[in-house]
C-alpha positions as CSV (number, residue, x, y, z in Angstrom):
1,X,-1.4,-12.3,-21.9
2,X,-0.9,-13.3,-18.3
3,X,-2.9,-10.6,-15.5
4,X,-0.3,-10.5,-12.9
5,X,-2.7,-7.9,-10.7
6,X,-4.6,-9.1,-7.7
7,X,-7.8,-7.7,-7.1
8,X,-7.3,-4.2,-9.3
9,X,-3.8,-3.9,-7.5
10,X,-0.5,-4.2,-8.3
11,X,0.4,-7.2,-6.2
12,X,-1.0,-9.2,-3.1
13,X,1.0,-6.9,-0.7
14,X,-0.2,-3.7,-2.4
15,X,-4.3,-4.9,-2.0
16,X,-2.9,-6.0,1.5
17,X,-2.6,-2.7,2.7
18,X,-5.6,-1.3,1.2
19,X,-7.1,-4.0,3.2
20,X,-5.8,-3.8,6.7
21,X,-5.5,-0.1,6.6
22,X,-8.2,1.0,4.7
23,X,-6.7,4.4,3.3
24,X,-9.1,7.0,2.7
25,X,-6.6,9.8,2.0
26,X,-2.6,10.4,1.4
27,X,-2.3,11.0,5.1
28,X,-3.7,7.8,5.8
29,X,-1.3,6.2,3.3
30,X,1.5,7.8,4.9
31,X,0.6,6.4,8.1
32,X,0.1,3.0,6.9
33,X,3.9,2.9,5.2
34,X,5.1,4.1,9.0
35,X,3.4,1.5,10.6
36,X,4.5,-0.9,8.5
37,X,8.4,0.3,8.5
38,X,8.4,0.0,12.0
39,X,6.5,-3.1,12.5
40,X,8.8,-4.5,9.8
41,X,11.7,-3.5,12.6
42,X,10.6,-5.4,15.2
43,X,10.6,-8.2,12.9
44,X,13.3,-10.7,14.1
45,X,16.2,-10.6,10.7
46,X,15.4,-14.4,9.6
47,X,11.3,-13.7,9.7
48,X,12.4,-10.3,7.4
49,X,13.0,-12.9,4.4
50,X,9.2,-13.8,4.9
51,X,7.5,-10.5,4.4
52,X,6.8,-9.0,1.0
53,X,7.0,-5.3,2.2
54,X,9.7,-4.5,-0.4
55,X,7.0,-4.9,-2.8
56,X,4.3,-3.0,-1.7
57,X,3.3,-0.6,-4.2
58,X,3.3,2.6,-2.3
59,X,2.9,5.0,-5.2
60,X,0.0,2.8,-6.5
61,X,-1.7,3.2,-3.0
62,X,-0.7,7.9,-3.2
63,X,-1.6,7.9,-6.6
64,X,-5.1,6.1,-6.1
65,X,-5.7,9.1,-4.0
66,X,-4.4,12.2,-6.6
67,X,-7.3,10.8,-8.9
68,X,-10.1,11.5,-6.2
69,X,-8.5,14.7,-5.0
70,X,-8.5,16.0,-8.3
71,X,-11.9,14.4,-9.2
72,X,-13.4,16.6,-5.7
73,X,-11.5,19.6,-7.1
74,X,-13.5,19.7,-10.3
75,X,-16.8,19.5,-8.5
């Protein structure tokens, strides 16, 4: 069986953002997907076919932050 994660994440793009961003909470997620829609629409149309953005894991990167929330909660 093939491991088709990259470094506990879905994909390269999805650990991507994680890494430039560095989310601590679903704000911060929610600010990282803005910034990256509108970077990705300054992006000239042939440089579009470059980026991975379309497989950026977003409700990997919310969900990541439901399991500490309800983790706090409990405490």
């Amino acid at each position: 069986m093939q491991d088709n994660t990259y470094n506990g994440w879905t994909n390269r793009a999805t650990w991507l953002v994680n890494v430039w961003f560095s989310p601590e909470s679903r704000d911060d997620v929610e600010s990282a997907r803005a910034a990256v829609e509108e970077a990705e629409d300054s992006v000239p149309d042939f440089m579009r076919d470059f980026l991975c953005t379309n497989e950026i894991n977003w409700d990997e990167l919310f969900s990541h932050f439901e399991e500490e929330e309800d983790e706090s909660d409990e405490e």
